[in-house]
N, C-alpha and C positions, 0 to 999 in steps of 0.2 A: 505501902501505898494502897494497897488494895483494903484494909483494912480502913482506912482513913475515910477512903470513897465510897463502900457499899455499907460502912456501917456508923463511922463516929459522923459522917457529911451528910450520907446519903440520906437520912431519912432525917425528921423533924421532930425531935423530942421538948418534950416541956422543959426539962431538966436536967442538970448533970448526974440523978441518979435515975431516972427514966431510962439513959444512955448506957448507964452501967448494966443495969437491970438487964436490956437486951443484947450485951456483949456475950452473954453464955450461948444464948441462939445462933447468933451470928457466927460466934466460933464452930459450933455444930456444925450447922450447914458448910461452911467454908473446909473444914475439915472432910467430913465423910460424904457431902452432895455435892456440890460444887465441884465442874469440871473444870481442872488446869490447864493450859495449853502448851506447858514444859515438860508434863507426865505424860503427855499423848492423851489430854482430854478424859483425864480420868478423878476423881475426888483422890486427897492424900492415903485415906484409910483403906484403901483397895490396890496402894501400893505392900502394904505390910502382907508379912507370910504368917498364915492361916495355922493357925498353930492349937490344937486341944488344949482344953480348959481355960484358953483364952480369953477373959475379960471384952476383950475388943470386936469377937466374934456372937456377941449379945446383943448386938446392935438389932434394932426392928429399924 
């Protein structure tokens, strides 16, 4: 649902691949920005453990 609402409803695109286009953004954000309020208000990527030479720990 939430996906429905902040990103395929919520905004106004011209076109079906305009909407595509910004599905990789919106995955971002909703992933690693985006605070949950099941986590205790915290983005999903800041639940995982911190681990060397981790790919996921590259994030800016």
């Amino acid at each position: 649902q939430s996906a429905l609402r902040e990103w395929a409803y919520g905004w106004t695109y011209q076109n079906s691949e305009q909407r595509r286009q910004a599905l990789h953004s919106w995955q971002h954000h909703y992933n690693w920005h985006r605070p949950h309020h099941g986590i205790g208000r915290v983005p999903p990527m800041s639940r995982l453990p911190v681990l060397r030479n981790n790919l996921l720990t590259a994030h800016s």
